[in-house]
N, C-alpha and C positions, 0 to 999 in steps of 0.2 A: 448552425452552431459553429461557424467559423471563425469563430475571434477566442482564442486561446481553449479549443475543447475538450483540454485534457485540465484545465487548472481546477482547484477548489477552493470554495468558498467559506469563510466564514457567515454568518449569520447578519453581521453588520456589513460587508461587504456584496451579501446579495441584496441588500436594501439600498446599499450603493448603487450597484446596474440597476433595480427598478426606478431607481429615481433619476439614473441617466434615459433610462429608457420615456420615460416622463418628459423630460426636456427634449425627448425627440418627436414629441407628437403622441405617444403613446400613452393613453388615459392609464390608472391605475383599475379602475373599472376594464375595459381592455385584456389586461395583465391578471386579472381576477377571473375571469370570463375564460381566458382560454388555462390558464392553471387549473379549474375546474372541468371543464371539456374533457383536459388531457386527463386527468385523475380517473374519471366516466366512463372514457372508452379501454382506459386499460381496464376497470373491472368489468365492462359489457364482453370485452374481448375474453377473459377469465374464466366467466360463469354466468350461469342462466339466469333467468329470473328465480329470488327467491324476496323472502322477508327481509326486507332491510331495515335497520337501523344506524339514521346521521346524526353524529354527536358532534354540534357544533359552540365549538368555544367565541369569545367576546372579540378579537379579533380579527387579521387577514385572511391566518388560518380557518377560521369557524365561515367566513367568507367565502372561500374556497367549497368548505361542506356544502353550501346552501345551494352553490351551481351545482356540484354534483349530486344532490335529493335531487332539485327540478331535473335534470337531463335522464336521471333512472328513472323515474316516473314519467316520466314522458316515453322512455321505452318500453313502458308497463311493467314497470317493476312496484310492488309493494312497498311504499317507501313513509318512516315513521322519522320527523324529526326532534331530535330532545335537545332542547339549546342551555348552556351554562348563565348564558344573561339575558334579561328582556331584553324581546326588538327592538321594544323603545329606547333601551339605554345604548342600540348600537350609532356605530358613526362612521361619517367617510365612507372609505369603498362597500366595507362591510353591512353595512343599514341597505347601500345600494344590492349588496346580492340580497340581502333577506326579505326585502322588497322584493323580489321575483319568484319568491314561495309564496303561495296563497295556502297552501293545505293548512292543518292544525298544526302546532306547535308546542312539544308537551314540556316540563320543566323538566333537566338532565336528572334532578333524583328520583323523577318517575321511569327509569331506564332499567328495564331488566335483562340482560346480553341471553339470557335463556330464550326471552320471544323469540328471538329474530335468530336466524341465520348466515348474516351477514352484517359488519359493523364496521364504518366510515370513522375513525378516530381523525376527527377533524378541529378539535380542542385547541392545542397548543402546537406550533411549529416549532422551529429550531432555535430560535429566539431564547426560546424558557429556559431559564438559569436555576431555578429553584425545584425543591420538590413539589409533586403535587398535592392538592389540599380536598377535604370535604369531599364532593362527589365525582368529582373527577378522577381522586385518588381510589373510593370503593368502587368506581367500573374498571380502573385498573388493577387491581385485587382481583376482580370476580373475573378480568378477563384473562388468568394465569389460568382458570379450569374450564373455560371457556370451550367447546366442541365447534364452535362454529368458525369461519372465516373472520378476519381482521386486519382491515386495510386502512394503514395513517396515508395521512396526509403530510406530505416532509418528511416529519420524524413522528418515531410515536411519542406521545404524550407522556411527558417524565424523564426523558432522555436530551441531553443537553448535545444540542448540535455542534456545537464549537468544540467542546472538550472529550466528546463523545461517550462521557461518564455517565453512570446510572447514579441518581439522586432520589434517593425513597424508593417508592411502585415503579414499573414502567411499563405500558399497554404490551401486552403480548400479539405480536404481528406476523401475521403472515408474507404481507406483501405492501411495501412503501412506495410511493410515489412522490418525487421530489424533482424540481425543476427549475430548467437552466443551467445549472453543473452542482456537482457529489458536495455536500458540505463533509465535514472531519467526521458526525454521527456513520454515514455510511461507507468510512472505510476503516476505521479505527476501531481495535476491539474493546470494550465487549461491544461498542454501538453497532458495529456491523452485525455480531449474530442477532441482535435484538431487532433488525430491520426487516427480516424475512427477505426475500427478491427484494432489489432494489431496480425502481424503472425512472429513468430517468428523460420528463418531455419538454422537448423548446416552449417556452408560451410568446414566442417574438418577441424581443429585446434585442436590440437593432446591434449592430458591429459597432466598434467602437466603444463599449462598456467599461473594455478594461482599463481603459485610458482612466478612470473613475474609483472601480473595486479593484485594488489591488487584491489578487489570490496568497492564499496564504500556502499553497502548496503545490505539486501538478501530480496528476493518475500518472504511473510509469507505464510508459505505449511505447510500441516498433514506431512510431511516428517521430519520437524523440532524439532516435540514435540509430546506427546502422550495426549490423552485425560485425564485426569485425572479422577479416578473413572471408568473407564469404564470396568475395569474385576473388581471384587469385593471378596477380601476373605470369602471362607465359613464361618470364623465364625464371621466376621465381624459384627460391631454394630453401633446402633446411636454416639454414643461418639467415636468410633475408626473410623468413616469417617469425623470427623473435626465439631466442634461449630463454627458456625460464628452469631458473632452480627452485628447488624446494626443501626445506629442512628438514631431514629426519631426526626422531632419537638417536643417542649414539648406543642406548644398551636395549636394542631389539624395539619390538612393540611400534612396529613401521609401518600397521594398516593405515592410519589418519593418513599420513605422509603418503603414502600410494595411491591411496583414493583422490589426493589433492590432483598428485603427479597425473593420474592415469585421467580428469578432465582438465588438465593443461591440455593433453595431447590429443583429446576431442575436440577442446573450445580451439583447438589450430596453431598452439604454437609452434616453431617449427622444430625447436630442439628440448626436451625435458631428461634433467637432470636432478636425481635425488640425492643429495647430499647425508654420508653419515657417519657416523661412526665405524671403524674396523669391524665389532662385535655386529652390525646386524646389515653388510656388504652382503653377505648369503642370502639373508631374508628376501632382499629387496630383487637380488637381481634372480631369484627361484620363484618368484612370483611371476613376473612377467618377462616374457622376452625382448617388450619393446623399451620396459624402461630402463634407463640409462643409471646406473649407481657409482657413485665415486666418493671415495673414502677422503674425509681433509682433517689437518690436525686441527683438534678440538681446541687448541691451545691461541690459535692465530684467529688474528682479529678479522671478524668473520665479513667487515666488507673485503678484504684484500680476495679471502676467500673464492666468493663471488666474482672479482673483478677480473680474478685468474680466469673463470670461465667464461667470462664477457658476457656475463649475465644481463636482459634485456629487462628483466624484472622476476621478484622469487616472492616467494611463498613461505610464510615462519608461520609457527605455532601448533599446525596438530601433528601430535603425538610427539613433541620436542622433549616434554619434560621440565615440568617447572625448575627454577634457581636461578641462581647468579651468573653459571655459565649463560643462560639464554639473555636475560637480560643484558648482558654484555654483549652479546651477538645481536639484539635486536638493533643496540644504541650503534653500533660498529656498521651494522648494514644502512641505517639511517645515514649517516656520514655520509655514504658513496653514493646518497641522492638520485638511486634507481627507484623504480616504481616496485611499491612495496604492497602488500597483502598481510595483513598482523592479524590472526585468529586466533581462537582457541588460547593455548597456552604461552604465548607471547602477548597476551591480554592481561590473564590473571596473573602471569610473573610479576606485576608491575602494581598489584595492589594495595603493597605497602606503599609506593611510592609514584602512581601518577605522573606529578610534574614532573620527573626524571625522563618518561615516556614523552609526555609534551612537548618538553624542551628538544629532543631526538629529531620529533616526526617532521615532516616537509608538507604539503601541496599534493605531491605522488602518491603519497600512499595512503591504503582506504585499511579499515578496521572493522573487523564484522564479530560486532559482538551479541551474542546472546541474552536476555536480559540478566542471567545472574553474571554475566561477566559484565555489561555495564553499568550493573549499580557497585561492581568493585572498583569499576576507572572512575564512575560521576555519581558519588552515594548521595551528593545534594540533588540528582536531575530523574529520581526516582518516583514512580506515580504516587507514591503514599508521600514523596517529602517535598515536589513541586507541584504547583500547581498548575500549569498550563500541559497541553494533551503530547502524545507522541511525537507530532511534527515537531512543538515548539522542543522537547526534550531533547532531541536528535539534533535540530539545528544549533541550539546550543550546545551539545555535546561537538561537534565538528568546528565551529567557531572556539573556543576552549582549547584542543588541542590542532588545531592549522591541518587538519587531515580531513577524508572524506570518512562520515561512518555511516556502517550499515547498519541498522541494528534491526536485525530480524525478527520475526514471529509471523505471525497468519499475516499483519499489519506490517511487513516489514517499509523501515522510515530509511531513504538513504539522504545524508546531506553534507552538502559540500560547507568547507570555511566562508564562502562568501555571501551565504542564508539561503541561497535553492535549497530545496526541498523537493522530494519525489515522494510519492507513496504507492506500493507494490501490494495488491492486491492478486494478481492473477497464478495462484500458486493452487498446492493441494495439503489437506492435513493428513495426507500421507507422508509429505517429507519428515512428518513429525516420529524421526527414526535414527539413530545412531551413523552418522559418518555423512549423510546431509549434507551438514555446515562445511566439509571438509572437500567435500565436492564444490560448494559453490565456492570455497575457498579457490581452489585450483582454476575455475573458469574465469575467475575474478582475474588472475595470475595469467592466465592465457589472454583476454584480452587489451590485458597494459602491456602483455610483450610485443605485441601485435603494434602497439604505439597509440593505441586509443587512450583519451586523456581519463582521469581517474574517476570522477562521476558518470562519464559514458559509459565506462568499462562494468564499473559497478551496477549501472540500471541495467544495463543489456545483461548484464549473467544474472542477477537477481529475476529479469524478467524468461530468459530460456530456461535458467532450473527450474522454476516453478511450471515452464509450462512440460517441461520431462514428468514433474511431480503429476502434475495433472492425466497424464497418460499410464499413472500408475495402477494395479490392481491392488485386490487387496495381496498382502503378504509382501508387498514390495519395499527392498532394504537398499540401504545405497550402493550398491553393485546394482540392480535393477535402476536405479536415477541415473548411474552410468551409461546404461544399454541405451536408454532410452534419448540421451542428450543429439546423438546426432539426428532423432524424428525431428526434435524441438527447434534444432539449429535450423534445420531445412526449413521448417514450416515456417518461423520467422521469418527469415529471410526469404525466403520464395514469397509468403506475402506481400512484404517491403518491394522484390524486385515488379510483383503486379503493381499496386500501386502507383510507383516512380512511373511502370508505364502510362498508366492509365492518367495522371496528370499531365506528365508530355502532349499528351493528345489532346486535353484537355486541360491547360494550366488553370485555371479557376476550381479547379474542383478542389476541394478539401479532404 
């Protein structure tokens, strides 16, 4: 899988590669055969023999089923097929796999998920844009109380690959198997918890694919981007690894602000500075003795502010305090065209007035909104008022206002103005905790000081907090995603430095 193995696919875009794959000598039969195979041995690999039952749909998908009924039976598995259509109405590749079941063949509404203890949803793939109907929809009904195992094929059946959205029933899954690369179902929520595991097998589709399916988006991976900071020149200094400011409120209430501040100065920058008001100078600097606190008047237009300190990039919005003053400061710091970080409350300032924001933002600066803060900046790009899935929401959102957005959750979408698209799965739903956001805020901030450009900076911290989050126990608050950032740092990076060697030595490798 070396020809783009981080991209994803839409649904008509993997029908794209099969058909490049086609023009390369590669039967569809072929491509049917070993997508079955690989289907087989992850459940061989899974569990023992038990009762099985293969639900195969009119289609490629249902095609797929029929190689993996023959291949578990062949390993002595008890294996019961219940097909949606006659054999005789199949075609194409599909006729060709059902042609290599000889056993019986019962009608899908003779299917009772109680028999068996194990069940191949091999129905509908990623394709299906509709609800499901008749019998296909009461096996997915009965397979919500279902006790037994449940393994699609693609996707489950009812669940729209593209958009990742649930449409009517959708089969209750334990574990999916899809192939070639992740469509939007398995990384988008709710599709991703509806997926169970997700295993993802090559069935050989030759290099050169992409040239054909354009991906509609890429897995955010260490392959995509380097750490920032993480080899350090000997003679490196505080000032030659990046100033980053940060806003505070000016009337107290300076945890967000610190939290930001205090993963600047783990993501590496070399100088952090929290800016604030007189009234809460004490808070800031009794808290910690590394951070750096300086008072500026509230009054002055807050890039000069900034430029006083020869700020390399800062950090606005948690715990600033919504109004006019911020909004003046966000537009003020825009002006001085440093690399910017806009969270939390330098997001919502602005939801009377958006295009104010818009017209501010540059290239540099990335925004990491939440979703109730970004259906207050893009209330037309919300799941209930557009229709296309996360990617497209976020890409849109980032082309719209000329900045990079992040828009976070289990799914976080990062996307740049010029339609890249990333999508961040590798996190934990422990970060789902108070001051979080405000952390990834600050690492965001540390590595544009650092001079990584804004989509870099944004995958690479969205990709190390999440893997801090992952390292979490239970009970853990963002002071614990604190601790844990420089495990994340390392690990990342010491992988990346394995890697780089092990290609050296070996350039072909992937």
């Amino acid at each position: 899988m070396s020809d783009q193995p981080h991209a994803i696919l839409t649904a008509s875009a993997m029908a794209e590669a099969d058909s490049f794959a086609v023009s390369q000598g590669v039967s569809g039969q072929v491509l049917m055969r070993n997508a079955g195979e690989a289907a087989a041995r992850t459940i061989l690999r899974n569990w023992a023999p038990r009762e099985a039952a293969v639900l195969c749909g009119p289609g490629n998908n249902g095609g797929d089923g029929w190689v993996i009924a023959r291949r578990l039976r062949d390993e002595g598995w008890p294996v019961r097929v219940f097909a949606l259509s006659q054999v005789s109405d199949l075609s194409a590749d599909a006729a060709w796999a059902a042609a290599g079941w000889d056993g019986p063949v019962h009608p899908l509404g003779d299917c009772r998920l109680s028999d068996h203890a194990l069940i191949v949803d091999a129905l509908f793939g990623a394709g299906l844009n509709r609800p499901l109907e008749g019998e296909a929809a009461r096996l997915a009904q009965e397979s919500q109380g279902y006790d037994g195992v449940c393994v699609a094929v693609d996707t489950p059946s009812g669940l729209s690959g593209d958009r990742a959205a649930v449409q009517g029933v959708v089969f209750r899954t334990d574990l999916t198997v899809t192939f070639h690369r992740y469509k939007p179902a398995h990384l988008l929520s709710p599709g991703r918890a509806l997926c169970g595991q997700v295993v993802l097998c090559g069935i050989g589709i030759p290099d050169g694919w992409s040239e054909q399916a354009t991906p509609c988006a890429t897995l955010n991976h260490p392959d995509l981007w380097r750490v920032p900071g993480a080899r350090i020149d000997q003679d490196a200094h505080k000032h030659s690894r990046g100033r980053l400011c940060v806003l505070a409120g000016s009337r107290g209430a300076t945890g967000a602000a610190r939290l930001a501040a205090r993963a600047g100065q783990i993501g590496g920058a070399g100088f952090v500075t929290v800016l604030s008001g007189q009234g809460a100078l004490n808070e800031i600097a009794s808290s910690s003795e590394s951070l750096v606190a300086r008072q500026y008047e509230a009054d002055a237009p807050f890039g000069d502010v900034l430029e006083d300190h020869r700020a390399s990039a800062a950090v606005m919005g948690p715990g600033a305090g919504i109004g006019p003053r911020l909004k003046a400061q966000v537009r003020s710091a825009c002006g001085l065209k440093i690399p910017l970080v806009l969270d939390a409350d330098a997001l919502s300032a602005f939801e009377d007035a958006p295009d104010a924001l818009f017209e501010s933002l540059h290239a540099d600066c990335v925004l990491t909104p939440h979703g109730g803060e970004f259906a207050r900046l893009f209330p037309d790009l919300t799941e209930t008022a557009h229709a296309g899935n996360k990617i497209e929401r976020t890409r849109e959102a980032a082309r719209r206002c000329g900045a990079v957005v992040v828009f976070k959750g289990a799914d976080t979408v990062i996307a740049a103005p010029d339609g890249e698209a990333w999508v961040n799965v590798h996190a934990s739903a422990r970060l789902a905790t108070a001051g979080t956001g405000d952390v990834l805020a600050g690492l965001i901030g540390a590595f544009l000081a650092q001079g990584a450009p804004a989509h870099e900076a944004a995958c690479a911290a969205v990709y190390v907090h999440g893997d801090a989050g992952r390292r979490l126990g239970p009970g853990g608050t963002a002071d614990t995603v604190l601790a844990q950032l420089p495990q994340a740092l390392d690990a990342v990076s010491q992988a990346q430095f394995r890697k780089a060697a092990l290609q050296r030595l070996n350039p072909h490798m992937v």
